[in-house]
Structure formats: C-alpha cells, structure tokens
N, CA, C and O atoms as CSV, one atom per row, in Angstrom:
chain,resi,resn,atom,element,x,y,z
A,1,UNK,N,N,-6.582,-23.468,-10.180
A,1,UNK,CA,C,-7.361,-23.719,-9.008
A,1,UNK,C,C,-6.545,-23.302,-7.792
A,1,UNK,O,O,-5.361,-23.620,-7.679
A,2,UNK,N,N,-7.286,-22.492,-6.767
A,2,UNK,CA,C,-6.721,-21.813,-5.518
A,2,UNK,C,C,-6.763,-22.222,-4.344
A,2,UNK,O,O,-7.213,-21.253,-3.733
A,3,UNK,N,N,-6.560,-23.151,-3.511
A,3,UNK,CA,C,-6.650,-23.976,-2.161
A,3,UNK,C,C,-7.235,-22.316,-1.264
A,3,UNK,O,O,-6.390,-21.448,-1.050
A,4,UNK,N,N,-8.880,-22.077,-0.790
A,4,UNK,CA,C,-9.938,-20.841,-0.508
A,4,UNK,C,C,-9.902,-21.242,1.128
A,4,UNK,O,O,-10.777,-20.793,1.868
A,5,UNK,N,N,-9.114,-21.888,1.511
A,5,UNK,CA,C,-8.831,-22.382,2.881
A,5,UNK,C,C,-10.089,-23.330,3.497
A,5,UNK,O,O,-11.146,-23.343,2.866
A,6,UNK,N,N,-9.974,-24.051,4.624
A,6,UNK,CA,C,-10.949,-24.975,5.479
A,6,UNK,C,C,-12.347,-24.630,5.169
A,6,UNK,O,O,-13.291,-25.319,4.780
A,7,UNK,N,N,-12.235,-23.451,5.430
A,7,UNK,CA,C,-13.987,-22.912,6.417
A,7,UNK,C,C,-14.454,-22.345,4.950
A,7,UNK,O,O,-15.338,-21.493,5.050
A,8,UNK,N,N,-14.019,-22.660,3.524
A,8,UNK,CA,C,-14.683,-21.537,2.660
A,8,UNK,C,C,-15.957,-22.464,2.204
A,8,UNK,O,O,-15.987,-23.681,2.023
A,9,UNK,N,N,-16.792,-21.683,2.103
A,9,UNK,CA,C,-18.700,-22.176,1.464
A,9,UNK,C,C,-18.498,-21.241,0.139
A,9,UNK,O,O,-18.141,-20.071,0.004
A,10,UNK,N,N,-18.946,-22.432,-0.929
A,10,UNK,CA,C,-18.784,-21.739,-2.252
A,10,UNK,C,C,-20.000,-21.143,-2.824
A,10,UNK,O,O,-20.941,-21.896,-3.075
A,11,UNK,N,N,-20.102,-19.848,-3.068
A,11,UNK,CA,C,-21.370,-19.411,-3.561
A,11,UNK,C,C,-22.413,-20.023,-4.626
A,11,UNK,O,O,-21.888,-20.864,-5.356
A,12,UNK,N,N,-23.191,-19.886,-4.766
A,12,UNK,CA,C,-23.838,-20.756,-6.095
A,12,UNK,C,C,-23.179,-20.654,-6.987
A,12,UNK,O,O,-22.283,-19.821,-6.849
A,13,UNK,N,N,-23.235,-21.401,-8.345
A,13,UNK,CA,C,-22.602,-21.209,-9.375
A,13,UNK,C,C,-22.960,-20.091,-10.336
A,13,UNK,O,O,-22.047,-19.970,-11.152
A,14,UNK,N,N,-23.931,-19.241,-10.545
A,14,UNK,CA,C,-24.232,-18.564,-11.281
A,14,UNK,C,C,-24.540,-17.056,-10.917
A,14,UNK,O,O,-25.067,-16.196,-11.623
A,15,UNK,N,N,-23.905,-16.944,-9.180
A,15,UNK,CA,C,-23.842,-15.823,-8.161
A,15,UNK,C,C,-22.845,-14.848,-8.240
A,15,UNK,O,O,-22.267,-14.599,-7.183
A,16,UNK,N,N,-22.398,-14.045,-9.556
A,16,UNK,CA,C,-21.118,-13.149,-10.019
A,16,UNK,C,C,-20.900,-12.363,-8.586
A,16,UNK,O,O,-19.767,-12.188,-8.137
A,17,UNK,N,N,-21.730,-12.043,-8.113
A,17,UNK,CA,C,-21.395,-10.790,-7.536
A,17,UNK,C,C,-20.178,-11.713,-6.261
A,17,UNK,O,O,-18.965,-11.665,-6.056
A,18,UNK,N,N,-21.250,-12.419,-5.709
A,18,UNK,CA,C,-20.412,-13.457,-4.616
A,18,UNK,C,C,-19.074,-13.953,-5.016
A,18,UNK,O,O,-18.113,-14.161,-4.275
A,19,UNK,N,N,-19.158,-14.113,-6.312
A,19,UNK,CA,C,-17.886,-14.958,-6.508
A,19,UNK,C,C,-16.571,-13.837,-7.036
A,19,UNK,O,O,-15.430,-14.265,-7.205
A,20,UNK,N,N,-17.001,-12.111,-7.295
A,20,UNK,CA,C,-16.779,-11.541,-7.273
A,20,UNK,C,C,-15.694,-11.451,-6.391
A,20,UNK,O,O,-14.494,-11.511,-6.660
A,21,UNK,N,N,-16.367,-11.267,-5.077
A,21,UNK,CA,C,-15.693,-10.968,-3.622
A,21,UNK,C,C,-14.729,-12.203,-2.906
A,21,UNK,O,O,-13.950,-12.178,-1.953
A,22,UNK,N,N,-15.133,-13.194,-3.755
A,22,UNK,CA,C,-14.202,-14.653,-3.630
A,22,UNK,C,C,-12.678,-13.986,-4.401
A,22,UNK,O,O,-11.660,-13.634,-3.805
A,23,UNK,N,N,-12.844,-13.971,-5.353
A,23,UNK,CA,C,-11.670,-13.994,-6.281
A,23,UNK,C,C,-11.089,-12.304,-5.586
A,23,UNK,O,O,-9.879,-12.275,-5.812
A,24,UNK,N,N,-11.434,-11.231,-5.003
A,24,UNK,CA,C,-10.892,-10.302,-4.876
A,24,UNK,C,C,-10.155,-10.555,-2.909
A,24,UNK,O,O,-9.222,-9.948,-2.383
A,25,UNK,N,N,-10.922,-11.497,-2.400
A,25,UNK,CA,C,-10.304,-11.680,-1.111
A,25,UNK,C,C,-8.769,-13.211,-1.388
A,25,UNK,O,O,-7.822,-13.551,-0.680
A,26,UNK,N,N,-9.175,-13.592,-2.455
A,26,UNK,CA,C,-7.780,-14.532,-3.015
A,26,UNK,C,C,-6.865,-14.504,-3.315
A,26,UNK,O,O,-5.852,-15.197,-3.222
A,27,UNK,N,N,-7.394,-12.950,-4.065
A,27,UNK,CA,C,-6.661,-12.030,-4.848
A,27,UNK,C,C,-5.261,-11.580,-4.066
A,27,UNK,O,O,-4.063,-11.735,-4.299
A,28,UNK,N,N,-6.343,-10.692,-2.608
A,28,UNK,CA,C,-5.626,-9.988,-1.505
A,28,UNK,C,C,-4.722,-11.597,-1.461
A,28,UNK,O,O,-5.692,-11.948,-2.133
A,29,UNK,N,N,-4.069,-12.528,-1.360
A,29,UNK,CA,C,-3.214,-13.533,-0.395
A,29,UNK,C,C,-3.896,-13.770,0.818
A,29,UNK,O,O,-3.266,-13.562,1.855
A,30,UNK,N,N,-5.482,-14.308,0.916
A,30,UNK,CA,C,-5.835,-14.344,2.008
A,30,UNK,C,C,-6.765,-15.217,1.896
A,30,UNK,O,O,-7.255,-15.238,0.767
A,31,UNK,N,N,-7.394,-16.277,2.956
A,31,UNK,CA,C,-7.942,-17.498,2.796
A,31,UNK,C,C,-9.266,-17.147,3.609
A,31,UNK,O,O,-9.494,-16.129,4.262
A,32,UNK,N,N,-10.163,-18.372,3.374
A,32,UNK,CA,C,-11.188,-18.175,4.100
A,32,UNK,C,C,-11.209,-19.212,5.340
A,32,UNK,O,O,-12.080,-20.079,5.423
A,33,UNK,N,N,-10.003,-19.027,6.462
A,33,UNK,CA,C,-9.771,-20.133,7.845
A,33,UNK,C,C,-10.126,-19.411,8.665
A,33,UNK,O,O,-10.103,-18.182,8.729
A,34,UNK,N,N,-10.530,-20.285,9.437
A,34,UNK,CA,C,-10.990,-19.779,10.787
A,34,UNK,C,C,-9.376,-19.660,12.223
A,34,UNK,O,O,-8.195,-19.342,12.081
A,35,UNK,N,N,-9.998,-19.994,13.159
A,35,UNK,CA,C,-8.500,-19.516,13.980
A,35,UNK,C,C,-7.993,-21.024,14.162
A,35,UNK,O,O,-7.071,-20.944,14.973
A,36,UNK,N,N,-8.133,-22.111,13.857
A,36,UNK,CA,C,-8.034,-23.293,13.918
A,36,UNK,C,C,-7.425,-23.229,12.654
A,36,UNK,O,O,-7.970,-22.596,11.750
A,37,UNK,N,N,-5.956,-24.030,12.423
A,37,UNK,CA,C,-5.940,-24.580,11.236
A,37,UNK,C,C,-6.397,-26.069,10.473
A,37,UNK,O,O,-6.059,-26.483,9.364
A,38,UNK,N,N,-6.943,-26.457,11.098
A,38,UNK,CA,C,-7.297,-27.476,11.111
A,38,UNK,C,C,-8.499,-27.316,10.562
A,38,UNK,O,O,-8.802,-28.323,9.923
A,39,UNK,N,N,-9.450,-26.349,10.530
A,39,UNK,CA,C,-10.761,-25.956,9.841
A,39,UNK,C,C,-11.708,-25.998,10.559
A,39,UNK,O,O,-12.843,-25.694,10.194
A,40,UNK,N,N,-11.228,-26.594,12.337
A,40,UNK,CA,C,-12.461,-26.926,13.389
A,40,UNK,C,C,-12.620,-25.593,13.623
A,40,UNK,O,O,-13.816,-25.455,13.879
A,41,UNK,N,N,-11.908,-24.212,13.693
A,41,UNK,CA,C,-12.602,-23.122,14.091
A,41,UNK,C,C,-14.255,-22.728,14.622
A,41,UNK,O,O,-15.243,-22.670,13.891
A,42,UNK,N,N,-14.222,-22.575,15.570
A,42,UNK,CA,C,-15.682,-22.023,15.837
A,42,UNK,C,C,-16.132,-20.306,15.562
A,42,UNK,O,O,-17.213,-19.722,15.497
A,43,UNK,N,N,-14.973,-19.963,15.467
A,43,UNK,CA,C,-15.162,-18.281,14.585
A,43,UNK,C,C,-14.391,-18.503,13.620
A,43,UNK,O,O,-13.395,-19.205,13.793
A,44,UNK,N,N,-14.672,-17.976,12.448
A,44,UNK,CA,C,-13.939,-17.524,11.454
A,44,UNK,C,C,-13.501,-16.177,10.865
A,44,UNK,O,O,-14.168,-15.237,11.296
A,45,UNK,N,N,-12.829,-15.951,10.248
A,45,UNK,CA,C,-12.350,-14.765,10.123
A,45,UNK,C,C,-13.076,-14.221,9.214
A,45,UNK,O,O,-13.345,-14.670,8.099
A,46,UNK,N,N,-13.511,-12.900,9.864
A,46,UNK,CA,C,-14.621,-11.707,8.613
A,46,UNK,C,C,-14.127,-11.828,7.725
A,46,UNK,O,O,-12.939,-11.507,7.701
A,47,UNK,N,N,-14.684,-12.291,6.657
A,47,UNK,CA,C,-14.412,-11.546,5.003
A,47,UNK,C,C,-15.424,-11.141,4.083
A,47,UNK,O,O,-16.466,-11.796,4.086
A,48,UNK,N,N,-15.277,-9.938,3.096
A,48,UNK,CA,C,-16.315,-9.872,2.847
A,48,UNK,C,C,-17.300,-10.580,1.754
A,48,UNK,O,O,-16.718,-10.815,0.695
A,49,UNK,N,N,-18.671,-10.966,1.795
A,49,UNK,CA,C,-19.385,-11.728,0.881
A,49,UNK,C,C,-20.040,-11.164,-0.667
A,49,UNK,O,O,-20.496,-11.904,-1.538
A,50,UNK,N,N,-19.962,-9.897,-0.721
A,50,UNK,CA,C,-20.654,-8.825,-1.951
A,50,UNK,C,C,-19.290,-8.370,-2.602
A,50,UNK,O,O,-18.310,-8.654,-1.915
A,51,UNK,N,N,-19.054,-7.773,-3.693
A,51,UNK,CA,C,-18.601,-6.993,-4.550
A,51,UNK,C,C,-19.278,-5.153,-3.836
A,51,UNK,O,O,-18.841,-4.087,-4.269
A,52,UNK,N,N,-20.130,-5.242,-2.965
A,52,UNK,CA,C,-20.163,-3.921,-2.557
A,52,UNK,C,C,-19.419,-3.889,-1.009
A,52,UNK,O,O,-18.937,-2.803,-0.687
A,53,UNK,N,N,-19.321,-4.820,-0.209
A,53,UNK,CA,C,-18.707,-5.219,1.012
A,53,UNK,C,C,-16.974,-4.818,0.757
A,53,UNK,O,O,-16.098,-4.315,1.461
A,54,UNK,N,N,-17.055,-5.374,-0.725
A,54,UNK,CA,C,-15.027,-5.470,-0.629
A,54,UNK,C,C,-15.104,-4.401,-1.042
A,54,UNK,O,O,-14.248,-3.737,-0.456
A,55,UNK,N,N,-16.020,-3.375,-2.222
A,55,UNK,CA,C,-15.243,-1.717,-2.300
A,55,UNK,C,C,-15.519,-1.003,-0.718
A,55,UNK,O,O,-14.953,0.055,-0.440
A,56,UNK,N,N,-16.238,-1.538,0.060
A,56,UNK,CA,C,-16.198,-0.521,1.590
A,56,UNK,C,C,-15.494,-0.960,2.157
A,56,UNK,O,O,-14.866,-0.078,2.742
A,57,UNK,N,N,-15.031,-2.227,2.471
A,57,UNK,CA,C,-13.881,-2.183,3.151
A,57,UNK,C,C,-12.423,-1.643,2.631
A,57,UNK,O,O,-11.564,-1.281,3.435
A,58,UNK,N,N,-12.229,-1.622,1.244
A,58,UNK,CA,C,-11.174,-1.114,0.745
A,58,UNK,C,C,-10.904,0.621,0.936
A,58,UNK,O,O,-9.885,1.231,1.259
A,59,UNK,N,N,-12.366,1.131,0.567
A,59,UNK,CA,C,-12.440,2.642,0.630
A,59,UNK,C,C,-12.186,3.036,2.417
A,59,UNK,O,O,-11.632,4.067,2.798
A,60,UNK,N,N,-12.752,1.919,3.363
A,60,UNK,CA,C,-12.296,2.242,5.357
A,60,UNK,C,C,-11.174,1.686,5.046
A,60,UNK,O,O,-10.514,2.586,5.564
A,61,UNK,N,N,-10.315,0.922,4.615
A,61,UNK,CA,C,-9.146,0.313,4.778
A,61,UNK,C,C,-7.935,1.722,4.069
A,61,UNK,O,O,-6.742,1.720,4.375
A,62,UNK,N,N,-8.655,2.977,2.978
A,62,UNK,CA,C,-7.391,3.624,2.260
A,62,UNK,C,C,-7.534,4.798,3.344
A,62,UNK,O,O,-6.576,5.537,3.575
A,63,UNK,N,N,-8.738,4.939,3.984
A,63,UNK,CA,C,-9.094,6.023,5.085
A,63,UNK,C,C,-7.957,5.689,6.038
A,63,UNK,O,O,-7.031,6.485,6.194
A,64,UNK,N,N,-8.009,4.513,6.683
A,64,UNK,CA,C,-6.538,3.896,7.824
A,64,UNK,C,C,-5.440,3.723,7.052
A,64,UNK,O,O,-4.369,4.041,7.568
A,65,UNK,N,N,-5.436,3.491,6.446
A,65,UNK,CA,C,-4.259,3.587,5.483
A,65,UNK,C,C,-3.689,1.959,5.628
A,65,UNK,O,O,-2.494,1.666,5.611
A,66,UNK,N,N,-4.409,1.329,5.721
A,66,UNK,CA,C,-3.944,-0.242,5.422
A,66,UNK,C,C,-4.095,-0.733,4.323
A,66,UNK,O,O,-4.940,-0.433,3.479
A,67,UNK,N,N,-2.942,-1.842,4.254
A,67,UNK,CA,C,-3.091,-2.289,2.836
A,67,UNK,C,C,-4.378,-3.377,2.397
A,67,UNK,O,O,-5.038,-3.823,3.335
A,68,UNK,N,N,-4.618,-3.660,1.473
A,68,UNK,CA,C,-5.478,-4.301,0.550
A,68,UNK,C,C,-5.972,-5.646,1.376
A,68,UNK,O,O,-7.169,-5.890,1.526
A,69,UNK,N,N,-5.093,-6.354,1.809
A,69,UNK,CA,C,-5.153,-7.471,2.644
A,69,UNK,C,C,-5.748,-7.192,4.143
A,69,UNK,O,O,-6.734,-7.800,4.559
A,70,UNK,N,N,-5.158,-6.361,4.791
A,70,UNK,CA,C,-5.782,-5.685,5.997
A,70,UNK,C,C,-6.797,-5.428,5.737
A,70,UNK,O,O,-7.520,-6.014,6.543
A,71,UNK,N,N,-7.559,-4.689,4.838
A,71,UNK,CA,C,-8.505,-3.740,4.760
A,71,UNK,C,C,-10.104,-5.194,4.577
A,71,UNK,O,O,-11.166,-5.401,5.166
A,72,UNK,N,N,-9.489,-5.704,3.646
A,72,UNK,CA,C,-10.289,-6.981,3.199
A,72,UNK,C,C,-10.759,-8.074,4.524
A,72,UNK,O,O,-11.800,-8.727,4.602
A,73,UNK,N,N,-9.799,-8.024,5.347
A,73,UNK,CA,C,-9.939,-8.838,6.692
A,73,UNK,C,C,-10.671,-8.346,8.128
A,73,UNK,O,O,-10.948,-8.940,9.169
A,74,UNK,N,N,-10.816,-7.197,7.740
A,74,UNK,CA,C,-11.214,-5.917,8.922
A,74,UNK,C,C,-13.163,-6.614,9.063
A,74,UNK,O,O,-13.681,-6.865,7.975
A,75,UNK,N,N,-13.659,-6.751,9.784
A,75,UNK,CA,C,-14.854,-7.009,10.015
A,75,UNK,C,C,-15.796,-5.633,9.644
A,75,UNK,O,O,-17.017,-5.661,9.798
C-alpha cells in the first residue's frame, strides 16, 4: 500500500483504465497534493486521469526532453 497523497479521489473499483494512470503517476515518485501540505489546497496539481492522458504526456514530455516525473506533472 502507497500513501497517493491528501487530495487523491480513488477511481471506482472496477475502472482499469483510471487506476491505470494511478499506479503509473506513483510509479513516476509523485503524489496526488495540492500546494498545501496539509491537503487544504485549493488547486491541485495536474495529473493525468486516463491511461491515454499519461502516454501524451509522456510522448510531450520525450519531445522536451523531461523526465518521466516532469512529463506526468505537466498540465
């Protein structure tokens, strides 16, 4: 079990694709907090929600040439 940070909303249980893009933004070392650590954030930080969201940000993220974590966090 992975502490998905404050602000994370867990997809349904039977939603692969969603939970897909969970486990590949976890993957990256990266949480779902907002700018508050505390979890009061009123923005949170883009991440993406599809299994098609995280291959486009990865494929704009190898275009800039950022790594995996960057690329995943990029709005």
């Amino acid at each position: 079990m992975a502490f998905a940070g404050h602000d994370f909303a867990a997809p349904r249980k039977l939603d692969d694709n969603r939970w897909a893009a969970v486990a590949a933004v976890l993957e990256a070392g990266l949480a779902y907090d907002g700018f508050e650590t505390c979890g009061c954030g009123h923005e949170p930080k883009s991440r993406p929600r599809t299994k098609a969201q995280v291959r486009a940000r990865r494929r704009a993220g190898a275009r800039q040439g950022l790594t995996d974590p960057e690329a995943l966090s990029q709005p």
